[in-house]
C-alpha positions in Angstrom: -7.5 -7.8 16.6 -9.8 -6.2 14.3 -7.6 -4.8 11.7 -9.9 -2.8 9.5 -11.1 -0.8 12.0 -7.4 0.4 13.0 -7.0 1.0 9.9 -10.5 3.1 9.3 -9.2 4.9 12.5 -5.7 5.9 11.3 -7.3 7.2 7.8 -9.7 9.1 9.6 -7.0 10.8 12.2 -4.8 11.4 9.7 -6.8 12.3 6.5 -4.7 10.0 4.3 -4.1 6.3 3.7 -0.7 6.9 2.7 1.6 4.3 4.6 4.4 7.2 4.1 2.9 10.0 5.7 1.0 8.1 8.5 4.7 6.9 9.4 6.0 10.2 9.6 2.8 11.5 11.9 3.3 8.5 14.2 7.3 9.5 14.4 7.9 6.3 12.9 11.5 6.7 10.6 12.2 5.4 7.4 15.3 4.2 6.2 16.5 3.2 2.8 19.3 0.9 3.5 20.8 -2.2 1.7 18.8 -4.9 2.9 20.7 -7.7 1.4 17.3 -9.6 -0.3 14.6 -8.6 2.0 12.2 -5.4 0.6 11.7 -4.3 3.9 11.9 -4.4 7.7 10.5 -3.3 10.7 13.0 -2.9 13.7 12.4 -1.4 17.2 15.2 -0.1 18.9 15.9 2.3 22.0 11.7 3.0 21.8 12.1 4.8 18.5 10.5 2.5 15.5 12.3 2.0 12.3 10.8 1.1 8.8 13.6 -0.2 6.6 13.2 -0.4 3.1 15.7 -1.6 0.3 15.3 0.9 -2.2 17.2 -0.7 -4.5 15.5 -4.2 -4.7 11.8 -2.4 -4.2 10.6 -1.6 -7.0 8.6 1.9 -7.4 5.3 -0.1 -7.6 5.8 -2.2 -4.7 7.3 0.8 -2.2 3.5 1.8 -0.9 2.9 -2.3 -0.5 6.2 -2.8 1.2 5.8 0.1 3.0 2.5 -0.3 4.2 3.8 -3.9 5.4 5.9 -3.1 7.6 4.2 -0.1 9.1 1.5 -2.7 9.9 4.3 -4.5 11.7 4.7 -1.2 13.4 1.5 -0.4 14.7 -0.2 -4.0 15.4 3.2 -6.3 16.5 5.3 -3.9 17.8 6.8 -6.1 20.1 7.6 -8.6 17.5 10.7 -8.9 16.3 9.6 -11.5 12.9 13.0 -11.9 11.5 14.2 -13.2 14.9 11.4 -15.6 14.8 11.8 -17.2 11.5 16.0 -17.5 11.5 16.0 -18.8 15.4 12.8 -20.2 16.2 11.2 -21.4 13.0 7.6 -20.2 15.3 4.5 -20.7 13.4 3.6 -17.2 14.9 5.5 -15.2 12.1 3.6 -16.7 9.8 0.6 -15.3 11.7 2.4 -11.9 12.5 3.2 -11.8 8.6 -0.6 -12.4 8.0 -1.4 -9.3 10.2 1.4 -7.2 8.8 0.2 -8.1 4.8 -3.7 -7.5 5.9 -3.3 -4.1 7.4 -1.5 -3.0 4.2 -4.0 -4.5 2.3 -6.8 -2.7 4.0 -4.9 0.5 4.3 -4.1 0.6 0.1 -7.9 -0.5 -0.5 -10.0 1.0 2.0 -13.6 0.8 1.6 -13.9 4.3 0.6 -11.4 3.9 -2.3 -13.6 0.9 -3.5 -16.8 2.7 -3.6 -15.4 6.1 -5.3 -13.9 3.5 -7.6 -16.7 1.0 -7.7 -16.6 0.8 -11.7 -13.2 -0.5 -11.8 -12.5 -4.2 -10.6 -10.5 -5.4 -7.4 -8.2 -6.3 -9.1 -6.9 -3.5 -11.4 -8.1 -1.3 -8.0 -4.9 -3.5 -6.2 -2.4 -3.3 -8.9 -2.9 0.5 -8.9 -1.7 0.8 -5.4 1.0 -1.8 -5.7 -0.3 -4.6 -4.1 0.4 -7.7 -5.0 -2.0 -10.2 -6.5 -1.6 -13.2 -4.1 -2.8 -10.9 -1.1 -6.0 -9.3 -2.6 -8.0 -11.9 -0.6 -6.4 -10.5 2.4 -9.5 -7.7 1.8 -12.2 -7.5 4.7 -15.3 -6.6 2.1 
């Protein structure tokens, strides 16, 4: 799965590389619910996807990130269902699904576009401008 170039597709089909309003055009809902510890979730039910996002414990910096996440969960592991995986299986594939869902954000928040138009400003303070944690910067296809 090439990752970056679903990513360059959706940003070109859409016009924007915002997780929120890419959701919205692929009639993906977004719920802010109580999540009990977990900043988000992505949850298929009845054919209608659902991001869930804890409002309360995502902070404004990380909503885009966590948002992102699980959008990438969405749209390249539908089928997956990671928190059944991880409590009842402890599969090694979440781990790889998680990869995925971390990588997509990653290239969604800093497409290559992005980097160029801001090419006099480091990866880094590029990544924390968009909410993206540190520890997944080297998720970045470059």
């Amino acid at each position: 799965m090439n990752i970056k170039n679903i990513v360059t597709k959706l940003i070109k089909k859409y016009g924007t590389n915002d997780p929120f309003q890419i959701a919205k055009q692929e009639n993906i809902h977004i719920i802010y619910i109580d999540l009990g510890g977990k900043l988000g979730n992505y949850v298929k039910y009845k054919r209608e996807k659902f991001i869930l996002i804890d409002k309360r414990k995502t902070t404004d910096n990380l909503l885009k990130f966590v948002c992102a996440h699980e959008l990438g969960h969405a749209l390249c592991t539908p089928k997956e269902n990671t928190q059944w995986l991880k409590t009842y299986t402890m599969s090694i594939n979440s781990d790889k699904i998680e990869k995925i869902a971390n990588t997509f954000a990653v290239e969604l928040l800093l497409p290559d576009i992005y980097l160029q138009e801001n090419s006099n400003y480091s990866i880094y303070n590029l990544a924390t401008a968009q909410g993206i944690p540190k520890k997944f910067i080297h998720l970045k296809n470059l």
